[in-house]
DSSP file (Angstrom, degrees, kcal/mol; ACC not computed):
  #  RESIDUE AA STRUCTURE BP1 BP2  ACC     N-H-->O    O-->H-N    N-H-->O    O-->H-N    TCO  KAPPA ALPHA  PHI   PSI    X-CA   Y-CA   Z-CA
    1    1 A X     >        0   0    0      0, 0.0     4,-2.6     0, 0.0     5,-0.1   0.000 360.0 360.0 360.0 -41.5  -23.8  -11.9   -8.5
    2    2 A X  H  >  +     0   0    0      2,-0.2     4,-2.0     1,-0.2     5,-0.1   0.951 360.0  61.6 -60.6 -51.2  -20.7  -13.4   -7.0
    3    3 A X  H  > S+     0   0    0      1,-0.3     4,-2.3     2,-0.2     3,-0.5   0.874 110.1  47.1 -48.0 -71.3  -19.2  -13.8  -10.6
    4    4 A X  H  > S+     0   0    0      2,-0.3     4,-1.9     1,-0.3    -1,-0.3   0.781 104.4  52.0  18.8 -88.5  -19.6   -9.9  -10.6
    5    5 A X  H  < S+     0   0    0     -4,-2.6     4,-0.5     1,-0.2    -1,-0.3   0.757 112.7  48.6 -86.3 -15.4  -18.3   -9.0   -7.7
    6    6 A X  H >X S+     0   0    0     -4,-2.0     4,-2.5    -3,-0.5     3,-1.2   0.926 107.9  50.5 -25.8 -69.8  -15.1  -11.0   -8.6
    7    7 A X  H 3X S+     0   0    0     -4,-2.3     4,-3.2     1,-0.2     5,-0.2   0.892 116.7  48.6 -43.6 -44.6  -14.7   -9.6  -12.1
    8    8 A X  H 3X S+     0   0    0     -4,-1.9     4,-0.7     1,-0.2    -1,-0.2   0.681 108.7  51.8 -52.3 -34.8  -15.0   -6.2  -10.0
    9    9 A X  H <> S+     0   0    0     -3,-1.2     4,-3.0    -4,-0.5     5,-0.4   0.892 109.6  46.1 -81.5 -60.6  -12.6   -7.1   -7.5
   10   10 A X  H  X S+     0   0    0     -4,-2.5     4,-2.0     1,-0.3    -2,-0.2   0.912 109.8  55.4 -81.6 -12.1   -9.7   -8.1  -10.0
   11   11 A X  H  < S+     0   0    0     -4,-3.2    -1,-0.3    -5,-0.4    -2,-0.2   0.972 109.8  49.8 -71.2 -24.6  -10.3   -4.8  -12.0
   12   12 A X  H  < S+     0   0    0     -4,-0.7     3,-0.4    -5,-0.2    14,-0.2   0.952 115.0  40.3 -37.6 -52.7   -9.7   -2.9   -8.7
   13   13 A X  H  < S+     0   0    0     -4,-3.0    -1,-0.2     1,-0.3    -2,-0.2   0.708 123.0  36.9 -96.7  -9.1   -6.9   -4.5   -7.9
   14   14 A X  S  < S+     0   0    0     -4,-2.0     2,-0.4    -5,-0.4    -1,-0.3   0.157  93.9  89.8-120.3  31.8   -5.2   -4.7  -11.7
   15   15 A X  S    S-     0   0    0     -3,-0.4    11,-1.0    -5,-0.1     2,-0.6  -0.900  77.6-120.4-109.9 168.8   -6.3   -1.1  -13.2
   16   16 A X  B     -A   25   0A   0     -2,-0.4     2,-1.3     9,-0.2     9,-0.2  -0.956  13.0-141.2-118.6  94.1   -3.9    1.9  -12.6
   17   17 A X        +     0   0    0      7,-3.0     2,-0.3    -2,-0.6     7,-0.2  -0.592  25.0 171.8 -64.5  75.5   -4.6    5.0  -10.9
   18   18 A X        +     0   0    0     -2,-1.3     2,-0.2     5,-0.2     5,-0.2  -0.693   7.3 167.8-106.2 127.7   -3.2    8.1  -12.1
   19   19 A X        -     0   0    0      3,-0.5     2,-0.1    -2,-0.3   113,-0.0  -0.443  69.1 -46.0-109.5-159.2   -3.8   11.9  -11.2
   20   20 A X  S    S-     0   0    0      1,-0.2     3,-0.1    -2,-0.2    -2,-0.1   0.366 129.0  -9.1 -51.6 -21.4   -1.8   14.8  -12.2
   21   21 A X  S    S+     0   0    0     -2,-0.1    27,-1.2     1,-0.1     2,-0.6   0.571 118.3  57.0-167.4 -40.7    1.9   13.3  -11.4
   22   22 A X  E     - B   0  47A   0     25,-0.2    -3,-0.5    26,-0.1     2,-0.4  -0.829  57.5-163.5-120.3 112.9    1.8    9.6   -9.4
   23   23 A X  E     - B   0  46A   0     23,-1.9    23,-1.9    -2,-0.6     2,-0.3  -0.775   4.7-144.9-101.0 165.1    0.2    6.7  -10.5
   24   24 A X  E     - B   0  45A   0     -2,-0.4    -7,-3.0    21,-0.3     2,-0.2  -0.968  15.0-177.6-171.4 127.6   -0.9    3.1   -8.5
   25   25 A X  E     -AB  16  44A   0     19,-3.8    19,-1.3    -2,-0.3    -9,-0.2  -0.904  55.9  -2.4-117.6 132.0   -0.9    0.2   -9.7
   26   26 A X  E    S-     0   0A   0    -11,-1.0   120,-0.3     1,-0.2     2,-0.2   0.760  71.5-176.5  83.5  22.9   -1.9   -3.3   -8.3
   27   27 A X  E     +     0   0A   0    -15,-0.2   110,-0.9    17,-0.1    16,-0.2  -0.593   9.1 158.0 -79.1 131.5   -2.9   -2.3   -4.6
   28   28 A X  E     -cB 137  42A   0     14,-3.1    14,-2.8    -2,-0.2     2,-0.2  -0.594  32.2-139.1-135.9 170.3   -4.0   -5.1   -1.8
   29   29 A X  E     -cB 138  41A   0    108,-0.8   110,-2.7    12,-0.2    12,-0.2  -0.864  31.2-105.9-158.7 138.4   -4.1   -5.5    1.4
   30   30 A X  E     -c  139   0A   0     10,-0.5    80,-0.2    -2,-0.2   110,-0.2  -0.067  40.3-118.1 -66.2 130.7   -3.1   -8.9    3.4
   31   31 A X        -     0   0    0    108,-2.6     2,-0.3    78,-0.1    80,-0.2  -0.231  34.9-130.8 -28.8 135.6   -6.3  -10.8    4.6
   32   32 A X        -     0   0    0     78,-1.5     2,-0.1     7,-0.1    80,-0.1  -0.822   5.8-137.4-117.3 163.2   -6.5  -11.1    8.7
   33   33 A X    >   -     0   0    0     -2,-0.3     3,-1.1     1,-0.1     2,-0.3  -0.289  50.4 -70.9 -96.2 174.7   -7.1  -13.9   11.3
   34   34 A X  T 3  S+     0   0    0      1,-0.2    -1,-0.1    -2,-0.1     3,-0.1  -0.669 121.4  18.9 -62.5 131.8   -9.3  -13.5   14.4
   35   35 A X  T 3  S+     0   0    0     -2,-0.3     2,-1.0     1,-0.1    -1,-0.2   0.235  88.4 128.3  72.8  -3.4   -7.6  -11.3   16.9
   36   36 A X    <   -     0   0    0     -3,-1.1    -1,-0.1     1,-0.2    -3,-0.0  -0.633  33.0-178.3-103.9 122.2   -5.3   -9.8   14.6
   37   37 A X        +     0   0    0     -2,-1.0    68,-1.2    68,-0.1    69,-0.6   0.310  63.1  38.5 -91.4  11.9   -5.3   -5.9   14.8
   38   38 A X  E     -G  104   0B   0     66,-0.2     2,-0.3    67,-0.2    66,-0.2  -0.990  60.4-178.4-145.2 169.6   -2.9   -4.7   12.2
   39   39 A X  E     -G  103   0B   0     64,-1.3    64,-3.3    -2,-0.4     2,-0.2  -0.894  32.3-104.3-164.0 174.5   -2.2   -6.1    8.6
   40   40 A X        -     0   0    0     -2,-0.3   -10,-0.5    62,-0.2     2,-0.3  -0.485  27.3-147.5-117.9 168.6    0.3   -5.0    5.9
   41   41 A X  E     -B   29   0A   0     60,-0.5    60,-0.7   -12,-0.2     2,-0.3  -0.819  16.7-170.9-120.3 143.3   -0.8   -2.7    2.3
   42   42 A X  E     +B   28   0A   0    -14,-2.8   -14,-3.1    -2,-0.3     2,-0.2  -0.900  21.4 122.6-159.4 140.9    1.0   -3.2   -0.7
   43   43 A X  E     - D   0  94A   0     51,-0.6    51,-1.4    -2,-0.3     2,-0.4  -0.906  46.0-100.7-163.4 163.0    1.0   -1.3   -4.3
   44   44 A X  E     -BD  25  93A   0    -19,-1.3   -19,-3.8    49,-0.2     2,-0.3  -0.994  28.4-170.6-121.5 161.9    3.4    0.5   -6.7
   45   45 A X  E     +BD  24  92A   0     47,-1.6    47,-1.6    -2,-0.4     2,-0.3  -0.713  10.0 175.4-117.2 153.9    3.9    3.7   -7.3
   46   46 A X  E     -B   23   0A   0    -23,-1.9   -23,-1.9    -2,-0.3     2,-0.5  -0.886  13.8-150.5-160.2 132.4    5.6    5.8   -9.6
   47   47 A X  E     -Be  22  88A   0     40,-0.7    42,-3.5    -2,-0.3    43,-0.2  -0.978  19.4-143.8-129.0 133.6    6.0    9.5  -10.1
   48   48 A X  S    S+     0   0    0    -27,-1.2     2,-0.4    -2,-0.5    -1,-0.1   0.781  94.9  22.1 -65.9 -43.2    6.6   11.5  -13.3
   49   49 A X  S    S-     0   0    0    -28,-0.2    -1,-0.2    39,-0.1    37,-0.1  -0.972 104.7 -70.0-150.6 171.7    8.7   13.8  -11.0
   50   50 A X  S    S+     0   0    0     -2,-0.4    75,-0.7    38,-0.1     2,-0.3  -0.023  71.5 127.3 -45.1 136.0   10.6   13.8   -7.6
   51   51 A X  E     -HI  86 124C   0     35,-2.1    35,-2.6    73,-0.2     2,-0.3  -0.962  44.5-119.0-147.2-169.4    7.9   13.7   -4.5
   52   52 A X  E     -HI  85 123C   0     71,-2.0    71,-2.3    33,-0.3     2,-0.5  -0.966  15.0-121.6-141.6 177.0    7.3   11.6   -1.4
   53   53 A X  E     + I   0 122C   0     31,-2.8    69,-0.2    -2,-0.3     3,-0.1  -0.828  48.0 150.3-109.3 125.7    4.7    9.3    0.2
   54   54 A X  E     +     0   0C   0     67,-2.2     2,-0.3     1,-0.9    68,-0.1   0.226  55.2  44.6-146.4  27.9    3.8   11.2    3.9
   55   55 A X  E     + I   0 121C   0     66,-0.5    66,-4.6    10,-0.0    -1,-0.9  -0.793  47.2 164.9-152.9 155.9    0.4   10.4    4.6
   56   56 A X  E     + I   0 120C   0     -2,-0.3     2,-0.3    64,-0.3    64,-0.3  -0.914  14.4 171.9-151.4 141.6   -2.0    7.2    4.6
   57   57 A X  E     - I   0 119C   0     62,-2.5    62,-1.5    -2,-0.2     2,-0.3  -0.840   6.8-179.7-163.3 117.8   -5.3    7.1    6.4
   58   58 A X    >   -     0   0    0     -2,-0.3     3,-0.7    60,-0.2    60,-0.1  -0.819  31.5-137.5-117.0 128.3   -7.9    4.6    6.3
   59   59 A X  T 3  S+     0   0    0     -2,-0.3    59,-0.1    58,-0.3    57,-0.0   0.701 105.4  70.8 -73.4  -1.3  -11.7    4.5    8.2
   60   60 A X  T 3  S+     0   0    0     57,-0.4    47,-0.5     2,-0.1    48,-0.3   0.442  98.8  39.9 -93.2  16.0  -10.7    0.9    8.7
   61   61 A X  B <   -K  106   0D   0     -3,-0.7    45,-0.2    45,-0.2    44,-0.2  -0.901  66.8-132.2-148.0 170.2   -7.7    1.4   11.5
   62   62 A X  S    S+     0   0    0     42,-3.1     2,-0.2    43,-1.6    -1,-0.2   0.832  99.5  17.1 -78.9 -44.2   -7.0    3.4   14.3
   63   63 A X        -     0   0    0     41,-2.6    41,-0.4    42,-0.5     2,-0.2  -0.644  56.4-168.5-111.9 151.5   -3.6    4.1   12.7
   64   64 A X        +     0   0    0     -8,-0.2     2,-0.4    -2,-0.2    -8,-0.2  -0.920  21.7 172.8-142.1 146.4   -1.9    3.8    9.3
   65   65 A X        -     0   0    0     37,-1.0     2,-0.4    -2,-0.2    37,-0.1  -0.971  32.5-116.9-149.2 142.6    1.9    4.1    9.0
   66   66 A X        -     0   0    0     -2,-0.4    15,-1.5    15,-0.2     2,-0.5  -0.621  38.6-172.4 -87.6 145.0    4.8    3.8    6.5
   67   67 A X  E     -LM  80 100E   0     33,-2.0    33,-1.8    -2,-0.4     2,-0.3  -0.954  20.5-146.6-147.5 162.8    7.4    1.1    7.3
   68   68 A X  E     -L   79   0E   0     11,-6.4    11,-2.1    -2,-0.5     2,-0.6  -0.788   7.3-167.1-113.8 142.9   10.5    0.0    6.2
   69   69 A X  E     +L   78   0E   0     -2,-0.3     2,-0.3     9,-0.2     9,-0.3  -0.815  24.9 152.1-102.5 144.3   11.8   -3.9    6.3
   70   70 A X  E     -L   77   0E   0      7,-1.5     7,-2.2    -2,-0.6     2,-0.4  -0.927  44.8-109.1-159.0 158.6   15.6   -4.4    5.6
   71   71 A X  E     -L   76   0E   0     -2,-0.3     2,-0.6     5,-0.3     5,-0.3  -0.842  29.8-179.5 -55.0 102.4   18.1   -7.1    6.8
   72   72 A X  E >  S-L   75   0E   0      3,-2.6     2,-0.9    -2,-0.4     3,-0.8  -0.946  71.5 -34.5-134.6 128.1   20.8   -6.0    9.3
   73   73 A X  T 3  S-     0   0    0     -2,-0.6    -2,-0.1     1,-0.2     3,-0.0  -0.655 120.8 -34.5  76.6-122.5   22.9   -8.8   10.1
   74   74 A X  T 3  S+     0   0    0     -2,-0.9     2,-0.3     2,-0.0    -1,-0.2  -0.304 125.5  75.5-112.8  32.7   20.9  -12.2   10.0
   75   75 A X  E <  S-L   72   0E   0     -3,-0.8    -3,-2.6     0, 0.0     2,-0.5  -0.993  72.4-138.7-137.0 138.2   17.8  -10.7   11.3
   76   76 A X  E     -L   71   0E   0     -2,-0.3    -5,-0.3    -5,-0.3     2,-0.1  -0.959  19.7-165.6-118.1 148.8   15.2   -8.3    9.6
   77   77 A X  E     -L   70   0E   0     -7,-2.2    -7,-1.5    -2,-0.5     2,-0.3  -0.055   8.4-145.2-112.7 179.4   14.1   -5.8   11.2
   78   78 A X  E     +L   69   0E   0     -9,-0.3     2,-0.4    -2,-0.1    -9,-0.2  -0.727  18.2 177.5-170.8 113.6   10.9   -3.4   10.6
   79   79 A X  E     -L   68   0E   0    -11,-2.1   -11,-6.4    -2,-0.3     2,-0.2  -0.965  30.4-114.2-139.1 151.1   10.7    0.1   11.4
   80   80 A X  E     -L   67   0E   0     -2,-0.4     2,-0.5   -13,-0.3   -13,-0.2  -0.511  32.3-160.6 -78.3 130.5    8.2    2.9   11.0
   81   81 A X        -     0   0    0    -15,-1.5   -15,-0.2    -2,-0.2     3,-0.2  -0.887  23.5-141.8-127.0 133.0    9.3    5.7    8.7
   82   82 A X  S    S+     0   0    0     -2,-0.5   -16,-0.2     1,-0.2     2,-0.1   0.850  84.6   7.9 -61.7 -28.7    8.0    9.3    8.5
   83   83 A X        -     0   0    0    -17,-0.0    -1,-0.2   -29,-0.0   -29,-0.1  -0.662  54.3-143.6-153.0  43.1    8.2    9.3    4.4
   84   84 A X        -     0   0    0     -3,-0.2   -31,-2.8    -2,-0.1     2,-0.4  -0.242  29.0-128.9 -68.3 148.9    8.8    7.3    1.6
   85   85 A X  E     -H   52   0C   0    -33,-0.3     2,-0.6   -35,-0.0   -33,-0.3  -0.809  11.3-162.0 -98.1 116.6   10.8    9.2   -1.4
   86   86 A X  E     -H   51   0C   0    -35,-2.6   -35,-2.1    -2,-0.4     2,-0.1  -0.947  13.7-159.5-111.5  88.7    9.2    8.9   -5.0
   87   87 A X        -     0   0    0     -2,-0.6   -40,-0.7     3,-0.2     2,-0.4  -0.562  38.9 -93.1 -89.8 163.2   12.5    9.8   -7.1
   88   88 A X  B    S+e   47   0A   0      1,-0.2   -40,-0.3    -2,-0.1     2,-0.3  -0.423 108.6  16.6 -77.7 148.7   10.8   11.0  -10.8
   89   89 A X  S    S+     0   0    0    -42,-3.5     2,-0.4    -2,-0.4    -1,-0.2   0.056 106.6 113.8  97.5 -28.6   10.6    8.1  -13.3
   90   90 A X        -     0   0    0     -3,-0.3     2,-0.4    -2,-0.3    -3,-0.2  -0.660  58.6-139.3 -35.7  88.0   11.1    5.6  -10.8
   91   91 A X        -     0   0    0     -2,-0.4     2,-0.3   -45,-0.1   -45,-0.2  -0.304   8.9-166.2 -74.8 141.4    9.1    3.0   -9.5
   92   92 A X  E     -D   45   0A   0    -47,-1.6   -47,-1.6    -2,-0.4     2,-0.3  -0.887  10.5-152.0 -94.6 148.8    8.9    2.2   -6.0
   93   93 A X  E     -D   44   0A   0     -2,-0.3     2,-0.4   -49,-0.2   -49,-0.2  -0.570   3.4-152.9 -98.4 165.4    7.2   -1.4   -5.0
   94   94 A X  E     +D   43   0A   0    -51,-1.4   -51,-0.6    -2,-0.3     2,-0.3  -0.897  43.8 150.6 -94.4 112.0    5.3   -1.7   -1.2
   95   95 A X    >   -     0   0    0      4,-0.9     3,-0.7    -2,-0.4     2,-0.2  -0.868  62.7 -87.9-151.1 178.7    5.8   -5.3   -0.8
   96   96 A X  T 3  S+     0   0    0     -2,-0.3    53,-1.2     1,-0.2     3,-0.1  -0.392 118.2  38.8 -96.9 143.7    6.2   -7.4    1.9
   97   97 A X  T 3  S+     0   0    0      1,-0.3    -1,-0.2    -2,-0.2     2,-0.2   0.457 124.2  31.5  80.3  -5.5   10.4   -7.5    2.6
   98   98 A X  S <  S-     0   0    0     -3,-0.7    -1,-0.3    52,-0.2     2,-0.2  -0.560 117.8 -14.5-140.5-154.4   10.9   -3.5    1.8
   99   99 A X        +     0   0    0     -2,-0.2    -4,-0.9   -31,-0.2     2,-0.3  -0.443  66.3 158.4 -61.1 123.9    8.6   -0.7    2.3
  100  100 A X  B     -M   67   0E   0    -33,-1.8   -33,-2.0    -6,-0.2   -58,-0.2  -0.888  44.3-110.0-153.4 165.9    4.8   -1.1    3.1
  101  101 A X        -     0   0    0    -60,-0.7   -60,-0.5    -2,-0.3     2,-0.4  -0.458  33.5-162.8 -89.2 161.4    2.0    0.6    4.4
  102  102 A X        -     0   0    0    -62,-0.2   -37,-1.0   -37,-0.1     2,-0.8  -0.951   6.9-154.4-142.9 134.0    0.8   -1.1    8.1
  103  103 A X  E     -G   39   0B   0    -64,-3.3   -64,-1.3    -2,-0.4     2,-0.3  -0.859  16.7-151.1-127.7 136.5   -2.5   -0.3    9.2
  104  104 A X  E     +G   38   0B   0     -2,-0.8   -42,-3.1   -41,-0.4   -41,-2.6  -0.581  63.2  11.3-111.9 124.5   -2.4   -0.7   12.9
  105  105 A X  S    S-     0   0    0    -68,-1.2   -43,-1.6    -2,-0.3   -42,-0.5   0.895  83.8-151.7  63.3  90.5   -5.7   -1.7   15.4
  106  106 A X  B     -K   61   0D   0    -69,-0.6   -45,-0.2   -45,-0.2   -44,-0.1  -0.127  12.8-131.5 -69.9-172.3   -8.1   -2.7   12.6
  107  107 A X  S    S-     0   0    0    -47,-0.5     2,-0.3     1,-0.3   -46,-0.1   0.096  76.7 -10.3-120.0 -14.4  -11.8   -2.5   12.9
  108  108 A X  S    S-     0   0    0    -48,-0.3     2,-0.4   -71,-0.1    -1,-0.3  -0.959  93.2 -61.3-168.6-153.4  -12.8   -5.6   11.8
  109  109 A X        -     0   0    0     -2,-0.3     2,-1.1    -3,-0.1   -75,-0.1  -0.898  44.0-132.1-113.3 132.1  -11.6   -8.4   10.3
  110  110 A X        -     0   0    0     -2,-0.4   -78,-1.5   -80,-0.2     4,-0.1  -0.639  31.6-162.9-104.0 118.2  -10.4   -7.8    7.3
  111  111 A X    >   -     0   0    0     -2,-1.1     3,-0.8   -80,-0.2     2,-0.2   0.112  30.7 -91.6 -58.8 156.3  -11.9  -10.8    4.5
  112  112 A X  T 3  S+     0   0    0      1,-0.3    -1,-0.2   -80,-0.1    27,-0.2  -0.593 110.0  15.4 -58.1 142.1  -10.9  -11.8    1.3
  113  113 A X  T 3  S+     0   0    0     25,-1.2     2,-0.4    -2,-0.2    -1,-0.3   0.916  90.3 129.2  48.8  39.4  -12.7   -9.9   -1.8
  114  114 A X    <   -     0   0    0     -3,-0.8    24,-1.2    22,-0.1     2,-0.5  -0.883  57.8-130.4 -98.8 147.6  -13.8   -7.2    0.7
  115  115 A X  E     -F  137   0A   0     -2,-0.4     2,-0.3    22,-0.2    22,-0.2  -0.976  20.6-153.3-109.5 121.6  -12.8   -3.4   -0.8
  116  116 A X  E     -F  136   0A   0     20,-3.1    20,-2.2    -2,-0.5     2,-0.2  -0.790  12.5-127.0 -92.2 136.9  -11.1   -1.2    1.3
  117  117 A X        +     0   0    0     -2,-0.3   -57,-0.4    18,-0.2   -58,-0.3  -0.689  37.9 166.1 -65.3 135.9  -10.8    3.0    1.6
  118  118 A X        -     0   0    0     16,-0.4    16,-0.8    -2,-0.2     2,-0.4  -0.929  15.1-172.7-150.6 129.4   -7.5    3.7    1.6
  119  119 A X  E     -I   57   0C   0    -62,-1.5   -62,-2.5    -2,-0.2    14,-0.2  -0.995   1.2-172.5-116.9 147.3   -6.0    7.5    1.0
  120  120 A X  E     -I   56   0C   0     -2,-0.4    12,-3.3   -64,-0.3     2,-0.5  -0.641  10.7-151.2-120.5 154.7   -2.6    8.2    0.7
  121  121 A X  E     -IJ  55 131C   0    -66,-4.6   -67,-2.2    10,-0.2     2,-0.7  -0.938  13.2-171.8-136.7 124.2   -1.2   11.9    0.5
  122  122 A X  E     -IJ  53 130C   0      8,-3.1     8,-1.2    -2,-0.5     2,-0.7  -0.852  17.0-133.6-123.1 154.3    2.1   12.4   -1.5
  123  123 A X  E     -IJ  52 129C   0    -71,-2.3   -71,-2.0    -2,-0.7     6,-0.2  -0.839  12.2-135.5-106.9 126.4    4.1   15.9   -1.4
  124  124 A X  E     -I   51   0C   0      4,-2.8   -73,-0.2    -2,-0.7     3,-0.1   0.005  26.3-118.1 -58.2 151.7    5.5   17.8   -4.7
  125  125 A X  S    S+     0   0    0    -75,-0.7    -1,-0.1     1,-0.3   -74,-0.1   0.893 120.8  65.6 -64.0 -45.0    8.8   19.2   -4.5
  126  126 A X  S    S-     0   0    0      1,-0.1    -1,-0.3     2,-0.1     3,-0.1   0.928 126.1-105.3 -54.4 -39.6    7.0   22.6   -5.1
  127  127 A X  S    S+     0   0    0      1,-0.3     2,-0.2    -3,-0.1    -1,-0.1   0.065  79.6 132.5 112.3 -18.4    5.4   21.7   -1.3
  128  128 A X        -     0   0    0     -5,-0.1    -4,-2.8     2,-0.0    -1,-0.3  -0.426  47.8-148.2 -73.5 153.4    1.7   20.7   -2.8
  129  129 A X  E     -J  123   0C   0     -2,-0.2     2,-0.3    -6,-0.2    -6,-0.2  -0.820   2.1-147.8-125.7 157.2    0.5   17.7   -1.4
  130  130 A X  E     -J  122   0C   0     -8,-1.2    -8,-3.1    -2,-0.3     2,-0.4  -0.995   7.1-147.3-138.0 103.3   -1.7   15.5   -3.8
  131  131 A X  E     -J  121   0C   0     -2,-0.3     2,-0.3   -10,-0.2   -10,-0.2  -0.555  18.3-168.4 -81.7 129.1   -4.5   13.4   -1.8
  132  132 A X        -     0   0    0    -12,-3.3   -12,-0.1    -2,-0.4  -114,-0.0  -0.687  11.1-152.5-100.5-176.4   -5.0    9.7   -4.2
  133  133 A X        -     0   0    0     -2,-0.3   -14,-0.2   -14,-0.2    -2,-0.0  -0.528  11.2-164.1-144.9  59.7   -8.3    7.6   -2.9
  134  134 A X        -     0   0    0    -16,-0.8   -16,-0.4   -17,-0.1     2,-0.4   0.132  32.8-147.9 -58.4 168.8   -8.1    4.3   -3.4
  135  135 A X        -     0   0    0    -18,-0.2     2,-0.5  -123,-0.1   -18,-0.2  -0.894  44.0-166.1-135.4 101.4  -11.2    0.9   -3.4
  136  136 A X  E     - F   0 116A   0    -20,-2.2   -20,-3.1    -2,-0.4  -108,-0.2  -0.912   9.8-131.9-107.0 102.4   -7.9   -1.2   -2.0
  137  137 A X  E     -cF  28 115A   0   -110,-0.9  -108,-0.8    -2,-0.5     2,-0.3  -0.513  12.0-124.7 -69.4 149.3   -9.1   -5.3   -2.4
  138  138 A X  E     -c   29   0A   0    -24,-1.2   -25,-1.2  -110,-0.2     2,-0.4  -0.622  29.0-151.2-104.8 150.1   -8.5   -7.3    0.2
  139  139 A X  E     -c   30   0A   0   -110,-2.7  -108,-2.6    -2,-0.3     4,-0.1  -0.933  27.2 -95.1-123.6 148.4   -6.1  -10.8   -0.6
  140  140 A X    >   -     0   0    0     -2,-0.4     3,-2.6  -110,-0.2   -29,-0.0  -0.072  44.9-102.6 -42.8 148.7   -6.0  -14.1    0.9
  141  141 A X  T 3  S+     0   0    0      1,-0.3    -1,-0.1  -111,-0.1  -111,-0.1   0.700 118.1  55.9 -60.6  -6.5   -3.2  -14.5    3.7
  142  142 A X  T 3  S+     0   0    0      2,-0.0     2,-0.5     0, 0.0    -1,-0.3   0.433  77.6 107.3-102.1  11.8   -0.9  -16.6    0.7
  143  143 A X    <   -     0   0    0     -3,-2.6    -4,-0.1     1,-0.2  -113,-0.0  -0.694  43.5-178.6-101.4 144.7   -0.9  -14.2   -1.7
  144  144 A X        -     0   0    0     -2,-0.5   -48,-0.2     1,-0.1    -1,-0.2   0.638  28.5-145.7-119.7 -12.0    2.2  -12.7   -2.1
  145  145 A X    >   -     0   0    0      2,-0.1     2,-0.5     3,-0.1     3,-0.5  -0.199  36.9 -57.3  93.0 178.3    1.5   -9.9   -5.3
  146  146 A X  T 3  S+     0   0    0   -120,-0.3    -1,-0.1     1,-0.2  -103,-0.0  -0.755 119.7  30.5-109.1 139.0    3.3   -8.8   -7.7
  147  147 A X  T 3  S+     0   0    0     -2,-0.5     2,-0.5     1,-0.2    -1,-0.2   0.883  79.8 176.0  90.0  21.5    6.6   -7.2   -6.7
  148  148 A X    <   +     0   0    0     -3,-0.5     2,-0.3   -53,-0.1    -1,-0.2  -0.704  37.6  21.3 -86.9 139.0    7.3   -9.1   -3.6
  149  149 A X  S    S+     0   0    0    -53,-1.2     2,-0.4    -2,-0.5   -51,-0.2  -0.985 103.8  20.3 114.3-109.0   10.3   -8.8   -1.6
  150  150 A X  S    S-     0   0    0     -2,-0.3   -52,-0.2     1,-0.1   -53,-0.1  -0.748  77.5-114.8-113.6 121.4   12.7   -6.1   -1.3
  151  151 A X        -     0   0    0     -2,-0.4    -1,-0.1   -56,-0.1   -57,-0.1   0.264  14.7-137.4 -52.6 178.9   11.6   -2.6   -2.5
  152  152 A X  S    S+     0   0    0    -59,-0.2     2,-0.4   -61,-0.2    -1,-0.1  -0.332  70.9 109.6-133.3  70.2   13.5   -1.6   -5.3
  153  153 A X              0   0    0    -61,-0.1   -54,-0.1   -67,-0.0   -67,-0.1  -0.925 360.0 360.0-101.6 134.5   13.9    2.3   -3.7
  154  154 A X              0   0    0     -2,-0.4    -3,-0.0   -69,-0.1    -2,-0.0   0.042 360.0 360.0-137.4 360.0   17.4    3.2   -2.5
């Protein structure tokens, strides 16, 4: 049975979700410790034409929020961002060192191999917003994913 729910786990996490205009690919979310309420999301995205990322919403946090990492000086920094920008043809990464999802006050703790709901809402240039639905795998606290470090959105 375990064998199973492994094989299940890495097709989750390596198949490609596409609806009408943005697909996601390769979306995790970091494993947590005892006491630790918020943990990081990470995927790419890519859209056939200009949109943005403005909502993420999970039953497993109070909160979910986009945030941005960057270097200013010799310190990086992390701040919460209303938006991320999907230019068309472009991929964007969420990785740990750039842009990432955070979901903030968890609800339990969140295991390795566990699958999370995760929805995301991105908005069309025309002004329709496009809800995705993700089964988001959960990864050990060392795995660092594909696409790690610094988004490659400017």
């Amino acid at each position: 049975m375990q064998k199973y729910l492994i094989a299940l786990t890495a097709l989750l996490a390596l198949s490609t979700h596409a609806l009408a205009q943005v697909s996601v690919t390769a979306p995790w979310i970091r494993a947590t410790v005892p006491q630790q309420e918020s943990t990081g999301v990470f995927m790419h995205l890519e859209s056939a034409d200009d949109a943005r990322l403005v909502g993420v919403s999970t039953p497993a946090a109070s909160r979910s929020e986009f945030h941005q990492m960057d270097m200013r000086g010799h310190t990086m920094k992390m701040q919460q961002v209303d938006s991320i920008d999907l230019a068309a043809g472009k991929g964007v990464n969420l990785a740990s060192g750039g842009y990432h999802i955070m979901l903030i006050r968890t609800m339990f703790l969140f295991r390795h191999l566990w699958i999370v709901p995760l929805t995301i809402v991105v908005e069309h240039m025309d002004k329709k917003r496009e809800r995705i639905t993700l089964k988001v795998p959960v990864k050990p606290l060392t795995f660092t994913g594909p696409g790690a470090g610094p988004s490659r959105h400017h």
